[in-house]
MDTraj code that builds the backbone (N, CA, C; nanometers):
import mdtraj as md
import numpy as np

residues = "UNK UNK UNK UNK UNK UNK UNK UNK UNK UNK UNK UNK UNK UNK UNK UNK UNK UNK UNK UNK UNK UNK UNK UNK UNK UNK UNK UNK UNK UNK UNK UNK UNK UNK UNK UNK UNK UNK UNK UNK UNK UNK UNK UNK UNK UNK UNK UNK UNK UNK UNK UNK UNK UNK UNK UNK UNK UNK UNK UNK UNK UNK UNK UNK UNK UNK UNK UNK UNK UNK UNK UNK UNK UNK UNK UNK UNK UNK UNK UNK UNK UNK UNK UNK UNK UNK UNK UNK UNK UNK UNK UNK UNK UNK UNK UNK".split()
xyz = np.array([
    [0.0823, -0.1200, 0.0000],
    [0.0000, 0.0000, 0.0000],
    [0.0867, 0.1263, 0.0000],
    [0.1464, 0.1309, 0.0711],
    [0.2807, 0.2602, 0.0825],
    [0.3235, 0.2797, -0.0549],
    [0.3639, 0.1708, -0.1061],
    [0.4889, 0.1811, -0.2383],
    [0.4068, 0.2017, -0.3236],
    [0.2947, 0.2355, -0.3599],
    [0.1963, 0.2877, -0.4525],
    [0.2098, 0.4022, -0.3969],
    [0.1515, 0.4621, -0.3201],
    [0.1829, 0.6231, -0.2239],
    [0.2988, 0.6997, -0.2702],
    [0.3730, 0.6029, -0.2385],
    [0.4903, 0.6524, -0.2623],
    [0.5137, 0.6702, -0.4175],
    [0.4871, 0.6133, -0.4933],
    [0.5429, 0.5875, -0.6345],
    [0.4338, 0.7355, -0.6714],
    [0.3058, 0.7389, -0.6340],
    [0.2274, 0.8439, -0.6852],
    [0.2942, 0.9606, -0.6573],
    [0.3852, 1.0132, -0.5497],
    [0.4015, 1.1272, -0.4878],
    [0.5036, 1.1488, -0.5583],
    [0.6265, 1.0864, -0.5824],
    [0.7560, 1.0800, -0.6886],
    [0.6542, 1.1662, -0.8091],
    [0.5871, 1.1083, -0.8594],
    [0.5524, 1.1063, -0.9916],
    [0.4764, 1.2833, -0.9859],
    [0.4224, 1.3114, -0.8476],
    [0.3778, 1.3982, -0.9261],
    [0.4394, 1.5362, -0.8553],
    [0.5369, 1.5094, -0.7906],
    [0.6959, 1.5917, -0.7509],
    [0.7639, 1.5938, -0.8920],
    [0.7768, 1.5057, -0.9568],
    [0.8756, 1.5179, -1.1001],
    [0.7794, 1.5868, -1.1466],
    [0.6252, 1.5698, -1.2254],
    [0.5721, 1.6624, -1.3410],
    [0.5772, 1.7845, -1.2591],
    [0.5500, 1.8109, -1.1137],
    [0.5437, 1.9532, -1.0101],
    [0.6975, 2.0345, -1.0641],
    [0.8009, 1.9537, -1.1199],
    [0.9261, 2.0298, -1.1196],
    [0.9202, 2.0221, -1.2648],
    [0.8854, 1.9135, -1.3668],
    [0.9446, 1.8865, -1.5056],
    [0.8477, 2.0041, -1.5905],
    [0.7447, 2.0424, -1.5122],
    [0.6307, 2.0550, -1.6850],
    [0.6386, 2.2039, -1.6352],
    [0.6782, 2.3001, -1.5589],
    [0.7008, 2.4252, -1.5739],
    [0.8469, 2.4892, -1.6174],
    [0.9555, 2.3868, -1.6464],
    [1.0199, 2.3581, -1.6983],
    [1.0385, 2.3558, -1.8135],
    [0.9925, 2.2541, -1.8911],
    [1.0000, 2.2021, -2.0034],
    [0.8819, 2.2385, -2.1289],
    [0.7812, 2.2276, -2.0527],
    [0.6473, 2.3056, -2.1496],
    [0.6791, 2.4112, -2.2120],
    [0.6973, 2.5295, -2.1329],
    [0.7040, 2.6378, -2.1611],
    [0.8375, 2.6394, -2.3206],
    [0.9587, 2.5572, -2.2521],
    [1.0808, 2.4995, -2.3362],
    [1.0480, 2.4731, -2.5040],
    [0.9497, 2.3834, -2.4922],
    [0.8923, 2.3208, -2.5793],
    [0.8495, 2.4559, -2.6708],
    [0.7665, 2.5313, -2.6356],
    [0.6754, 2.6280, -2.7211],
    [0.7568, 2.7273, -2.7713],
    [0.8542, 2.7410, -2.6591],
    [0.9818, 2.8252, -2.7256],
    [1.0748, 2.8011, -2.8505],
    [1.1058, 2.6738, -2.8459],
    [1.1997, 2.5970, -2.9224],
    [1.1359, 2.5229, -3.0287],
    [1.0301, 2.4893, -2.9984],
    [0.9338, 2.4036, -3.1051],
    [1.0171, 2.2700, -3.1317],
    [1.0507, 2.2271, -3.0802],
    [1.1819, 2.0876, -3.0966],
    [1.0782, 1.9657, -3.0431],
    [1.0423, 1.8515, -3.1630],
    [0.9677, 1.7914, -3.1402],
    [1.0402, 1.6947, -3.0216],
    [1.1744, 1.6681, -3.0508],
    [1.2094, 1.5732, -2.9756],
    [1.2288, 1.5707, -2.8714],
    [1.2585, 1.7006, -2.7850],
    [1.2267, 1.7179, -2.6260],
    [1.0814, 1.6756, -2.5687],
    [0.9632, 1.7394, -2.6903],
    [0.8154, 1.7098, -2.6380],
    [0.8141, 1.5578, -2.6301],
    [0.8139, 1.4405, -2.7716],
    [0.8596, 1.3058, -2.7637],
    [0.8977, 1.2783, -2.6070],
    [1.0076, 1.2723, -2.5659],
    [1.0966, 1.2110, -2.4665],
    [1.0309, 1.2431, -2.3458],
    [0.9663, 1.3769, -2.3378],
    [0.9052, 1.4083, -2.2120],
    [0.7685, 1.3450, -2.1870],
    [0.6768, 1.2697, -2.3283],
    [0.5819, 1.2479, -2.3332],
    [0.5765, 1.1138, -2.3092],
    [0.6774, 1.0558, -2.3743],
    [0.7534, 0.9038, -2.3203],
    [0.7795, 0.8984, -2.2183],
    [0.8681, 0.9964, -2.1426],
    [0.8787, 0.9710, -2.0128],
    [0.7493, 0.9345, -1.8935],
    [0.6464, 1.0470, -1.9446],
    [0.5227, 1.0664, -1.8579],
    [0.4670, 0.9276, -1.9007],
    [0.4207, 0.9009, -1.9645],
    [0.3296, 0.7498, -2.0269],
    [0.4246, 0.6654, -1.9459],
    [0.5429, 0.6436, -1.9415],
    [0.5487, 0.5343, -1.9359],
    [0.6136, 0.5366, -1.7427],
    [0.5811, 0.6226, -1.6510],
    [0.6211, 0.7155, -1.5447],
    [0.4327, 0.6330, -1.5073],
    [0.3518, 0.6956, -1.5273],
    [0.2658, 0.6921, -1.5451],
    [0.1857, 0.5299, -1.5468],
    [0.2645, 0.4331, -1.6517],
    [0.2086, 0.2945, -1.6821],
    [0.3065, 0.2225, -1.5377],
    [0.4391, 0.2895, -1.5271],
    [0.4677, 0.2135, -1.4055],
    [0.3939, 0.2091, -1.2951],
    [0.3377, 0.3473, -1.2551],
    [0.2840, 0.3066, -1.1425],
    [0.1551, 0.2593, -1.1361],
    [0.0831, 0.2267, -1.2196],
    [-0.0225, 0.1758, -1.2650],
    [-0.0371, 0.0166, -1.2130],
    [0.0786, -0.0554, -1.2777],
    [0.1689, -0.1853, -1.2599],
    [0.1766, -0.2234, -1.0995],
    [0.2167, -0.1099, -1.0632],
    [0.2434, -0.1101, -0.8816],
    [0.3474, -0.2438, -0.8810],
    [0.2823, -0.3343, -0.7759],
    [0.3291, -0.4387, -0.7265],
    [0.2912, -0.5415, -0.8049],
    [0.2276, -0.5509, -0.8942],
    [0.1908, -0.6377, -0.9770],
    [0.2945, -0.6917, -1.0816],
    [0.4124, -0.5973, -1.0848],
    [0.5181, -0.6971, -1.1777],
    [0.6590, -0.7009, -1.0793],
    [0.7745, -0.7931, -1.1323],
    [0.8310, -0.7812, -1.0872],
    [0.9527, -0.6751, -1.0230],
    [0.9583, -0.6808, -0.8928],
    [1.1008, -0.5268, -0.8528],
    [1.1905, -0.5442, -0.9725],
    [1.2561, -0.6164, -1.0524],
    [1.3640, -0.5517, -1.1225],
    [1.3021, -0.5216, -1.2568],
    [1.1938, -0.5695, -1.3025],
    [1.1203, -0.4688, -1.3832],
    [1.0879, -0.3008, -1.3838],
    [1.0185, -0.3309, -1.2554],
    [0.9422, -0.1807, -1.1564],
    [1.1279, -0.0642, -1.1924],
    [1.2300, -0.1546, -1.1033],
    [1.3530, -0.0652, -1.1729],
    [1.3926, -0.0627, -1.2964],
    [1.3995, -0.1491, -1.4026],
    [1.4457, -0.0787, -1.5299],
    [1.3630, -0.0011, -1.5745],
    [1.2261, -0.0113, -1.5682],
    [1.1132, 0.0947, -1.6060],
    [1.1721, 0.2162, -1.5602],
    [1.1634, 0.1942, -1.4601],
    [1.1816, 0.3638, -1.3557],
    [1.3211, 0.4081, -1.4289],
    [1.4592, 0.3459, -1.4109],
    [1.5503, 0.3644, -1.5126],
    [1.5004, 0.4650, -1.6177],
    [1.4847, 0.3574, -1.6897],
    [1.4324, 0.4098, -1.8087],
    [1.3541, 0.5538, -1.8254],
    [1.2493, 0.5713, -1.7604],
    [1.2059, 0.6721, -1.7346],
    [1.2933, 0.8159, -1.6919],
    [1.3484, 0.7713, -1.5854],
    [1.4883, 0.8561, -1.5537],
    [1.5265, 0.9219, -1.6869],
    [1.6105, 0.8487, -1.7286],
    [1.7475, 0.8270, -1.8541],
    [1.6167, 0.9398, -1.9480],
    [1.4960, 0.8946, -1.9942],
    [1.4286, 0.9761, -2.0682],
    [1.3704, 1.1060, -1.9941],
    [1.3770, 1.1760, -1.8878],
    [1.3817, 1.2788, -1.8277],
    [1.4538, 1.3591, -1.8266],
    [1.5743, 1.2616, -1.8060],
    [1.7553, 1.3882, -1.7811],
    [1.7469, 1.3901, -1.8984],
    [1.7240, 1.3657, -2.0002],
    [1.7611, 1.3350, -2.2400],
    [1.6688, 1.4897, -2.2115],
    [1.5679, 1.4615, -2.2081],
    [1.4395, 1.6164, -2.2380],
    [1.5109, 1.7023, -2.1655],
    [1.5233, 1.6972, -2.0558],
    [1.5892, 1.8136, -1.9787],
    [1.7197, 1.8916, -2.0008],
    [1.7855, 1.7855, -2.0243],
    [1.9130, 1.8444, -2.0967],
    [1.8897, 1.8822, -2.2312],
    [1.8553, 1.8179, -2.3334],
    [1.8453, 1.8749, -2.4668],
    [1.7208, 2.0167, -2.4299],
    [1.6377, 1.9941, -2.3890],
    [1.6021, 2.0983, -2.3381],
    [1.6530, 2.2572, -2.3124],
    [1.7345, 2.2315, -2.2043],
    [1.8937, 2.3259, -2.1904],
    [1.9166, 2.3813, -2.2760],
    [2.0031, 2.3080, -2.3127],
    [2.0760, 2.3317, -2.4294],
    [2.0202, 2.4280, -2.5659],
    [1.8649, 2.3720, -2.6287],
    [1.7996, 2.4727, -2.7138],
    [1.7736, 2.5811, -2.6714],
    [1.7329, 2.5908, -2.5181],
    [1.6986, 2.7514, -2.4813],
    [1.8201, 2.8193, -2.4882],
    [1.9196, 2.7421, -2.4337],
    [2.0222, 2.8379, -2.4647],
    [2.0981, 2.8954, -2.5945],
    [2.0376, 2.8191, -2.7196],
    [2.0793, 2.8628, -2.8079],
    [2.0096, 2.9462, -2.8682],
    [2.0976, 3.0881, -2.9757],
    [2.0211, 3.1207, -3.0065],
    [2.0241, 3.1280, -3.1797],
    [2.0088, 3.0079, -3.2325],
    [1.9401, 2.9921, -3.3722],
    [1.7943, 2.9846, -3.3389],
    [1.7339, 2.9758, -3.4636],
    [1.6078, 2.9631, -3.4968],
    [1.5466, 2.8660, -3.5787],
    [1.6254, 2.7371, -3.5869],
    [1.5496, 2.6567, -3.6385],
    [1.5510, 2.4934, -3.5667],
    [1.5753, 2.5000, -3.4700],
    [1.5400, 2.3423, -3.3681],
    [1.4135, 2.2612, -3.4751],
    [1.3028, 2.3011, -3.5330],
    [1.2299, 2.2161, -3.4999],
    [1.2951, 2.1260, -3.6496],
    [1.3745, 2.1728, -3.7168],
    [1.4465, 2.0623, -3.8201],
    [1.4849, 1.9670, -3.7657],
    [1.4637, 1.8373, -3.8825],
    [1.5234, 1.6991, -3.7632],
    [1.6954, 1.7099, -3.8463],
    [1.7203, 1.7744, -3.9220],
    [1.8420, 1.7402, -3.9739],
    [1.9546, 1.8216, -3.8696],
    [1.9178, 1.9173, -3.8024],
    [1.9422, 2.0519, -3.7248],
    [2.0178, 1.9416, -3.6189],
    [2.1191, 1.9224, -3.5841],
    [2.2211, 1.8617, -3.4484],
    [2.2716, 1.9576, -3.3590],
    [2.2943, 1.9209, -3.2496],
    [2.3545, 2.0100, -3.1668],
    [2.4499, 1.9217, -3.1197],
])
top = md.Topology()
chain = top.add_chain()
for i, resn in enumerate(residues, 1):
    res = top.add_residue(resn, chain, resSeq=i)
    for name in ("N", "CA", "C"):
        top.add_atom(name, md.element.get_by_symbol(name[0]), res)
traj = md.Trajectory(xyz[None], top)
């Protein structure tokens, strides 16, 4: 019962810090692939705790992993576009 509690409160401490963050990021930069990764992150942030106790702990962690790894990717590439100042992010050929 806790580790559901718990997993809900994580989850909505990260969107409480990620989506005033990153939203705003997004509309600025228009860079599909920060929105992607952050949207991946949430779905699947989201399907974990759904899962709860119902699959196995080293699942429950590579998920969460995973989730991670696709949080710090948005956040940092994130960064990085605000701080630049070209004008064309939302090209997929466009690298940084």
């Amino acid at each position: 019962m806790l580790h559901g509690v718990s997993d809900q409160f994580i989850t909505a401490i990260v969107l409480a810090f990620c989506l005033p963050v990153i939203v705003p990021g997004i509309f600025k930069h228009r860079n599909p692939q920060v929105a992607f990764m952050f949207a991946g992150a949430t779905c699947l942030m989201l399907f974990t705790n759904m899962l709860g106790d119902s699959i196995d702990s080293v699942l429950h962690m590579a998920l969460t992993a995973v989730t991670s790894a696709l949080l710090l990717r948005a956040n940092w590439l994130n960064k990085r576009l605000l701080a630049c100042a070209c004008s064309n992010h939302g090209e997929s050929k466009h690298r940084h």
